[in-house]
C-alpha positions as CSV (number, residue, x, y, z in Angstrom):
1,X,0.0,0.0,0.0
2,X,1.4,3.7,-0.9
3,X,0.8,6.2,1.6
4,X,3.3,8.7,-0.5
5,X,0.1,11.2,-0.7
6,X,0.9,14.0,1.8
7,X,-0.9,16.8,3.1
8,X,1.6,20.5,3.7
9,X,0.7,21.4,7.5
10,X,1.6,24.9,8.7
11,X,5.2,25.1,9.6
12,X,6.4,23.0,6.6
13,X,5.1,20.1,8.2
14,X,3.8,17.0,6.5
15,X,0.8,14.4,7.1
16,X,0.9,11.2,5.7
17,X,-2.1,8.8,5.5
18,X,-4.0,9.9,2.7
19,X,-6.2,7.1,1.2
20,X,-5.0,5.5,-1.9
21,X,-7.4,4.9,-4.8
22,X,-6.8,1.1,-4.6
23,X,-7.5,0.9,-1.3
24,X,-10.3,3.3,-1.9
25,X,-11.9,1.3,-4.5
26,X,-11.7,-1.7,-2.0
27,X,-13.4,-0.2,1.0
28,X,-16.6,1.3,-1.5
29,X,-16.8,-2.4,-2.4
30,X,-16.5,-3.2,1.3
31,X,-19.1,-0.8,2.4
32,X,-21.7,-2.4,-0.6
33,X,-21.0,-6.1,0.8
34,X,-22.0,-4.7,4.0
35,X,-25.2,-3.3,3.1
36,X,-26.6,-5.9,1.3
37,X,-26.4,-8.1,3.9
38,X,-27.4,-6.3,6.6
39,X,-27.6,-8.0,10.2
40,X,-29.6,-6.6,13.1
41,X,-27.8,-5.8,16.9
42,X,-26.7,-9.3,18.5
43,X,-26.3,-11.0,15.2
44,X,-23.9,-9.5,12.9
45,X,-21.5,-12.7,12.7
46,X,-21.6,-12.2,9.0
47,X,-20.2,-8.8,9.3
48,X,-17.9,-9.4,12.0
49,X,-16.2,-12.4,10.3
50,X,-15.3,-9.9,7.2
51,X,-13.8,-7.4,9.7
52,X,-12.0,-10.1,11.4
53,X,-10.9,-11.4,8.0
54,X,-9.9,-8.0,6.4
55,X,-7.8,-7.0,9.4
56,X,-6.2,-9.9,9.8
57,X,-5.1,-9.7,6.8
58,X,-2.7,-7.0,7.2
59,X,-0.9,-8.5,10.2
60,X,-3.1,-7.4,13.0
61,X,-4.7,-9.3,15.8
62,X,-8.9,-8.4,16.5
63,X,-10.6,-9.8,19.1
64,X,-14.2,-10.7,18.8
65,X,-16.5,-9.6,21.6
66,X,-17.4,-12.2,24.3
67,X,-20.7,-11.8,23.0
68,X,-19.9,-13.1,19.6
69,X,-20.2,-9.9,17.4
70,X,-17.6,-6.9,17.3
71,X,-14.3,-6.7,17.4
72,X,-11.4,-4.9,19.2
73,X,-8.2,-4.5,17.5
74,X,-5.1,-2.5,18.7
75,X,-2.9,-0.9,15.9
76,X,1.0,-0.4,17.5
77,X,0.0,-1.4,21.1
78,X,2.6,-4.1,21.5
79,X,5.7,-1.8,21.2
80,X,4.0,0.8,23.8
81,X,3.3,-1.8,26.5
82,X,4.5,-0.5,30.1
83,X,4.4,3.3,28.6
84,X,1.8,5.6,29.5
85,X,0.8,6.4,26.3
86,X,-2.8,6.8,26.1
87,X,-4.7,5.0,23.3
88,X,-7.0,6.6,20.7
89,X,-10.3,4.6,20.1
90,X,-12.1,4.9,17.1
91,X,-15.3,3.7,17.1
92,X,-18.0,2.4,14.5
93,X,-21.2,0.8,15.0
94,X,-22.1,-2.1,13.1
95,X,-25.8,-3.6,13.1
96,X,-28.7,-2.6,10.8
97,X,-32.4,-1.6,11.3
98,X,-35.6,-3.7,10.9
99,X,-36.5,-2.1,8.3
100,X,-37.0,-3.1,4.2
101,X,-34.4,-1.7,1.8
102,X,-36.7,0.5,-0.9
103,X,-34.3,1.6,-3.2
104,X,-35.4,0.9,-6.5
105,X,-32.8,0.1,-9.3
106,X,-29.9,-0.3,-6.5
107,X,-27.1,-3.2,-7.5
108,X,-25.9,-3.2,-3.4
109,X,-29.8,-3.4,-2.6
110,X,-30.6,-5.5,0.6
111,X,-30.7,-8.9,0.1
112,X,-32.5,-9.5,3.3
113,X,-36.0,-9.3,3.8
114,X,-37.2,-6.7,5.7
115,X,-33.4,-5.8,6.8
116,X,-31.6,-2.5,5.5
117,X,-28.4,-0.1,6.6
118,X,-30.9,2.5,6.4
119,X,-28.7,4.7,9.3
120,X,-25.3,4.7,7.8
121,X,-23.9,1.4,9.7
122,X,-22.2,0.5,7.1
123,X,-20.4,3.5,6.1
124,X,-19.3,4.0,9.8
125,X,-17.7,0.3,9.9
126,X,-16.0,0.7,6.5
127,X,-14.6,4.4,7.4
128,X,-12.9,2.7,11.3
129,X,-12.1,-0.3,8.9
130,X,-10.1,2.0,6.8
131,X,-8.8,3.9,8.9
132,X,-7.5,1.0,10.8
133,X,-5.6,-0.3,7.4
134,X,-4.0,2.7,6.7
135,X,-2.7,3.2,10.5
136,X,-1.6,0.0,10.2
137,X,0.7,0.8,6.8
138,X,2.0,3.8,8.7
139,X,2.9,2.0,12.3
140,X,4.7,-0.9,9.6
141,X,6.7,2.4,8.4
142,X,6.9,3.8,12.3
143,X,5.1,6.4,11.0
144,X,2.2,6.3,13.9
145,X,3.5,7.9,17.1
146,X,0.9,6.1,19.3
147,X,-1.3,2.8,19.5
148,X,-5.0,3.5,18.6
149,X,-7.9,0.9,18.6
150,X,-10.5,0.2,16.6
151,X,-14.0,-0.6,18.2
152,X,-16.6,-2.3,16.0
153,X,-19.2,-1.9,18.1
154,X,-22.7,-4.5,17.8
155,X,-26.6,-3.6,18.9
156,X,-26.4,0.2,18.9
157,X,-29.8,0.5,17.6
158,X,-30.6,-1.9,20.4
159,X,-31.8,0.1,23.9
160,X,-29.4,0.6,26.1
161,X,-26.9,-0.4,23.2
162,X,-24.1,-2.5,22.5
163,X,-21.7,0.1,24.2
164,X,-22.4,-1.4,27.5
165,X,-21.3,-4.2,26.4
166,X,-18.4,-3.1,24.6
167,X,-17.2,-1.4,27.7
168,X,-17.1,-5.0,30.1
169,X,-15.3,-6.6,27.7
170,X,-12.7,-3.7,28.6
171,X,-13.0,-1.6,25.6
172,X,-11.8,1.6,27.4
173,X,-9.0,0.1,29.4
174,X,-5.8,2.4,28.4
175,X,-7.7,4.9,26.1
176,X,-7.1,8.6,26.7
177,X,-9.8,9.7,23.6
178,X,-12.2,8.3,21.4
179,X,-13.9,9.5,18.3
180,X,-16.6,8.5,16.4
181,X,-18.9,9.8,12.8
182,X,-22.7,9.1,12.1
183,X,-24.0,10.1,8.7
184,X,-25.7,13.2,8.5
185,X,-28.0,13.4,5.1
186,X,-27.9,17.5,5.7
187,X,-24.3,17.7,4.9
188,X,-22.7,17.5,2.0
189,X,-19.9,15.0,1.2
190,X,-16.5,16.1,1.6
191,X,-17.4,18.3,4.6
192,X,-18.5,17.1,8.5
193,X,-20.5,19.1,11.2
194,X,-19.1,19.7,14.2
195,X,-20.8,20.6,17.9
196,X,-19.0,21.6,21.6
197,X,-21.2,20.0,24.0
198,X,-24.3,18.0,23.5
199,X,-24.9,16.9,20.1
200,X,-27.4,14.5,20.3
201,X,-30.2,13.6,22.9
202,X,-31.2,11.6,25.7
203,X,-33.4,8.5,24.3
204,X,-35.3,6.2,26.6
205,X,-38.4,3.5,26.1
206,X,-41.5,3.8,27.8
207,X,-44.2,1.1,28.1
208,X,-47.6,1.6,29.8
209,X,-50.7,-1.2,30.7
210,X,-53.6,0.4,31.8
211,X,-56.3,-2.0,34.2
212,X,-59.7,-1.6,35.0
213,X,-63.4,-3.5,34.8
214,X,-64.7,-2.5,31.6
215,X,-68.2,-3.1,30.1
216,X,-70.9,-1.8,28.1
217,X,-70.3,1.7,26.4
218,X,-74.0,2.8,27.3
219,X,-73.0,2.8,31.5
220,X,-69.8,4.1,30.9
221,X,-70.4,5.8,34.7
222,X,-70.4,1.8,36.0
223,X,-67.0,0.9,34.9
224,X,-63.2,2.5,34.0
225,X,-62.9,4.1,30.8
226,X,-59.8,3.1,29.7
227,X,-60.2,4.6,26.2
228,X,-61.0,7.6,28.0
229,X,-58.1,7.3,30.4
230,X,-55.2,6.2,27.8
231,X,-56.5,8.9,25.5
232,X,-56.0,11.7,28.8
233,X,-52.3,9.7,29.3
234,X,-51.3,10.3,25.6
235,X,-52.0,14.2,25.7
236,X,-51.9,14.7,29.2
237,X,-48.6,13.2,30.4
238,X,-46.3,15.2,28.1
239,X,-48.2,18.1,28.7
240,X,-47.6,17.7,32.5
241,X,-43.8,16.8,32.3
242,X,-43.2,20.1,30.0
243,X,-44.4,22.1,32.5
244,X,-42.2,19.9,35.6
245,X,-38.8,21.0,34.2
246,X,-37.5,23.7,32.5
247,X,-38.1,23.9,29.0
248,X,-34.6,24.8,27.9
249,X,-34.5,21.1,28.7
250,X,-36.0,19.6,25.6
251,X,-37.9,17.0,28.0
252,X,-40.3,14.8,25.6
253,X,-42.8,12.4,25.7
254,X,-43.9,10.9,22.4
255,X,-46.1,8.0,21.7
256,X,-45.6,5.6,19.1
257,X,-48.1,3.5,20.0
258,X,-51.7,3.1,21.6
259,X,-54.1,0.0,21.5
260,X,-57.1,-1.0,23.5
261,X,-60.4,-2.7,22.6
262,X,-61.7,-4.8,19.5
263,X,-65.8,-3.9,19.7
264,X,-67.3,-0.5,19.4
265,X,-69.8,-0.9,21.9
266,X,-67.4,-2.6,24.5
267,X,-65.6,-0.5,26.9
268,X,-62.1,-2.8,27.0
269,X,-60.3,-4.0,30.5
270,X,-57.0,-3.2,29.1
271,X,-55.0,-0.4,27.1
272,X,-51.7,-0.6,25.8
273,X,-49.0,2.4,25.4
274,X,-45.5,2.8,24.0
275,X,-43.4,5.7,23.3
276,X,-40.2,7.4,24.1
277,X,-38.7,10.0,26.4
278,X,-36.2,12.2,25.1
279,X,-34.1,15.1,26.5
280,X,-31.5,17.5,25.7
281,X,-29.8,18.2,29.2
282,X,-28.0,15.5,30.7
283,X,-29.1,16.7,34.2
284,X,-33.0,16.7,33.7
285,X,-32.3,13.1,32.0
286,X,-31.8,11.8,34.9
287,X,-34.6,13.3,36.8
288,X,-36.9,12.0,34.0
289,X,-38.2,8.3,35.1
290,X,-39.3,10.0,38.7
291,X,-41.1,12.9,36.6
292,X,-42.5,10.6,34.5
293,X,-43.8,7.7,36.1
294,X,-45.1,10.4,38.7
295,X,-47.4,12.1,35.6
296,X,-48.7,8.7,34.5
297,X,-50.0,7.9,37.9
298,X,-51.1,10.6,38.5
299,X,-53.7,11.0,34.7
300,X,-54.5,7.4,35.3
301,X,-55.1,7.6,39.0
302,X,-57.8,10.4,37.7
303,X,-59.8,8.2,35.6
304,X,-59.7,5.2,38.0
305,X,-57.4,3.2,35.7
306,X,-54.4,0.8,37.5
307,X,-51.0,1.8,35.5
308,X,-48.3,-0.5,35.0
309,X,-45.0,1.3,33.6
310,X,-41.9,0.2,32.6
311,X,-39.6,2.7,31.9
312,X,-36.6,1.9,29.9
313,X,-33.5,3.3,30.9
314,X,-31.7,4.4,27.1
315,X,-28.7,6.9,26.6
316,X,-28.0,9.9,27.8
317,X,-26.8,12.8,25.0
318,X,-23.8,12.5,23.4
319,X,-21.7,15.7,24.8
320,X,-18.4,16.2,22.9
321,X,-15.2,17.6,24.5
322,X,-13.8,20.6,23.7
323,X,-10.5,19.0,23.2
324,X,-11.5,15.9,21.4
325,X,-14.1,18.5,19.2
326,X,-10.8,20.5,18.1
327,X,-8.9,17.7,17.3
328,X,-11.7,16.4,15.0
329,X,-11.7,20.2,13.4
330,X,-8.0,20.3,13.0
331,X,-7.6,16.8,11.4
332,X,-10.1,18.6,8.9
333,X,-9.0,21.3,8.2
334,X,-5.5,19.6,8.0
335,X,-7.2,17.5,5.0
336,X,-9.7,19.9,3.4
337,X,-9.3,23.3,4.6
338,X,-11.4,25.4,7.0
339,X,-14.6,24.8,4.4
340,X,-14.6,21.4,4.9
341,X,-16.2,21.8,8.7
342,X,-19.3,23.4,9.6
343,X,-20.9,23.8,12.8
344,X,-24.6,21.8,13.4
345,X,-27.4,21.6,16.0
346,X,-27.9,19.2,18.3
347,X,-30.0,16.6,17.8
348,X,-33.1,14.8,19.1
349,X,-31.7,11.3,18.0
350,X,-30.2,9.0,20.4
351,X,-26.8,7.5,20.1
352,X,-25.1,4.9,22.7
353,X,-21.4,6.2,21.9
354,X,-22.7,8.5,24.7
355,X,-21.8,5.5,27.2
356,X,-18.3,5.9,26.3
357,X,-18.1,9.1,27.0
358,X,-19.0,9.0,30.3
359,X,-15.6,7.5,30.9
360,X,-13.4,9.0,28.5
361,X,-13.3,12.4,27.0
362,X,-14.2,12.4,23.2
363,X,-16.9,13.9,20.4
364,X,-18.6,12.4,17.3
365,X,-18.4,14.3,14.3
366,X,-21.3,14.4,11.9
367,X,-19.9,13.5,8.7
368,X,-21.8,14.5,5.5
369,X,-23.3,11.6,2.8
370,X,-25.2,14.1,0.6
371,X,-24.1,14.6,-2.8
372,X,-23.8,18.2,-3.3
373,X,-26.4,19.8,-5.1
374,X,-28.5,17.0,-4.1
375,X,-32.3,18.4,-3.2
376,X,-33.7,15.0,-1.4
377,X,-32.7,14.7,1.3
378,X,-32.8,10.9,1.9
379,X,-33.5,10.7,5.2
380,X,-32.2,8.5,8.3
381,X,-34.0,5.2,9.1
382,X,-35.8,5.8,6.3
383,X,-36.1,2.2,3.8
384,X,-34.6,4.6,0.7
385,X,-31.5,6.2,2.7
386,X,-28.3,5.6,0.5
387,X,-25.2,7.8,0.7
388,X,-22.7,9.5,-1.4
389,X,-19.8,6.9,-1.4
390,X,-17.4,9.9,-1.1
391,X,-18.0,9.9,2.3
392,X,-15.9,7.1,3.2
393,X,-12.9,8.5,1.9
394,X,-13.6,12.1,4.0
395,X,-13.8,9.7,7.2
396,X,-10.8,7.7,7.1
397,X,-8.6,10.7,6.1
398,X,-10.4,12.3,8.8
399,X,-9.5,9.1,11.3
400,X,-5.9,8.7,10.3
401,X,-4.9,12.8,11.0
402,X,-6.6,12.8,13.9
403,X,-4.5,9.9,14.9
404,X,-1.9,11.5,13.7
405,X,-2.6,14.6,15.4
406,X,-3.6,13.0,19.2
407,X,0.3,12.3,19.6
408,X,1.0,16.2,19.2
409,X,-1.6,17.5,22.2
């Protein structure tokens, strides 16, 4: 592999590590493999036997997760042993959604029914994958000045995610940083969006049963209306938690689903409710199950209707550290120049790299799929999402200077 392409750094400095075009070529066919056959969280064996494969290839030595999906892999590790140098961790997620694949006319189509990379997966494997390769050519040339791993992470789409996970089978132990990219159909290839601070949102699950002695909807006075009372939880609830916390918070209740009853003129015994909870502030996040569950009772105790809730603890926002956020803008700029980064908004999404950071410092970069000049925007978990293959490139350049650069701070 030649790495000869090098970037001029102020000072008459030099960055190696740009991607080659054969190696280029490769990872685009990678990435296609990937996403037509697309594996949900828990079962992507298929997927991580080719990142085992690939990366053995080159000399390394991964390590699949004690679960059975995902992979470790340390790049330079064995000549550091007994320093103090810190580890970078790079960090791609690597399962698919439950969702079918609608693009019409698409060669790398999903082959699996009702199965797509429909949230970028794909592209976020192939971009650590790639980076990992190149890293590997430049610690063979002692070009890398300090070990990084690669995390394939399995089951982010999965509440409370694979990170969990990922972190007990000591993931973390002896990294200093960790970075991560999710495809953002709002940017444009060849650039990423960048964020101090919380970038994404608090996610949880929450699932309601309503009880109560139904009967006949003419003496609705002799029994508990639970259409009545799951109706009052579905508008009241969020209404009552906006109001408990301060609305800088971003504190949501949304329902996703509601079922009860199967005659028009029976008044049911049971009512079903599912949603989520999201938030912006980390702090209010973690006053949300008390808030919430407290609303609940509270509408349902009012219509005479038994709740049972279970609340499903998710992720708290992704918040990116300063230093880890300049790093990712200066390993940009070093490739692409100050145009190539643009600041973005947080988002209500939920993400489990979160986890991660509440142990190390670190940031996720949004890094742009849309071909510019694009007007659809082909959105997220959506069953026609695709991506402008330039992308990949952008992140593992992105991935090996900030590698690069780590060793300098």
């Amino acid at each position: 592999m030649s790495l000869e392409s090098e970037i001029d750094l102020p000072g008459g400095a030099v960055l190696p590590g740009a991607l080659p075009e054969a190696l280029r070529a490769e990872l685009v066919a990678f990435r296609r493999d990937l996403h037509m056959h697309p594996e949900l969280g828990n079962q992507e064996f298929r997927t991580t036997a080719a990142i085992k494969e690939r990366l053995q290839r080159v000399g390394l030595r991964p390590r699949v997760l004690s679960s059975g999906t995902g992979v470790i892999c340390d790049i330079g590790a064995d000549e550091e042993a007994g320093t103090d140098a810190a580890m970078l961790a790079l960090r791609a997620d690597i399962d698919a959604l439950p969702i079918p694949d609608m693009k019409a006319g698409c060669a790398y189509r999903s082959t699996v029914p009702d199965r797509a990379h429909a949230c970028g997966h794909d592209v976020h494997t192939t971009v650590v994958l790639g980076a990992g390769l190149v890293l590997a050519e430049l610690h063979r040339q002692g070009l890398l000045p300090r070990p990084v791993r690669l995390l394939f992470q399995p089951a982010e789409e999965v509440l409370p995610g694979g990170a969990a996970d990922v972190i007990a089978d000591g993931a973390l132990e002896g990294v200093g940083r960790i970075l991560a990219v999710h495809c953002d159909p709002r940017v444009d290839a060849g650039k990423i969006g960048l964020r101090q601070g919380a970038i994404t949102s608090a996610c949880d699950r929450l699932e309601i049963a309503l009880e109560g002695p139904g009967g006949h909807t003419a003496r609705p006075h002799l029994t508990t209306d639970l259409v009545t009372a799951a109706a009052r939880v579905v508008t009241d609830v969020p209404a009552l938690v906006g109001r408990r916390v301060d609305t800088r918070s971003g504190l949501a209740v949304t329902w996703g689903r509601v079922e009860s009853g199967h005659a028009p003129n029976v008044i049911p015994q049971h009512a079903e409710l599912s949603g989520t909870v999201r938030c912006l502030d980390l702090e209010t996040w973690r006053q949300a199950p008390d808030l919430v569950v407290a609303a609940i009772d509270e509408v349902a105790n009012l219509h005479r209707a038994k709740s049972e809730i279970n609340y499903v603890r998710g992720v708290p926002p992704v918040v990116n550290e300063a230093g880890a956020t300049e790093l990712l803008r200066d390993a940009m700029i070093a490739r692409r120049g100050t145009e190539a980064v643009e600041g973005t908004e947080q988002s209500l999404g939920g993400e489990d790299f979160s986890w991660y950071l509440e142990r190390v410092p670190g940031a996720m970069a949004r890094l742009g799929v849309r071909t510019p000049g694009e007007r659809i925007v082909r959105d997220l978990h959506q069953g026609d999402f695709d991506v402008d293959e330039h992308a990949i490139t952008v992140g593992v350049e992105l991935f090996t200077a900030a590698a690069l650069l780590d060793a300098l701070r």
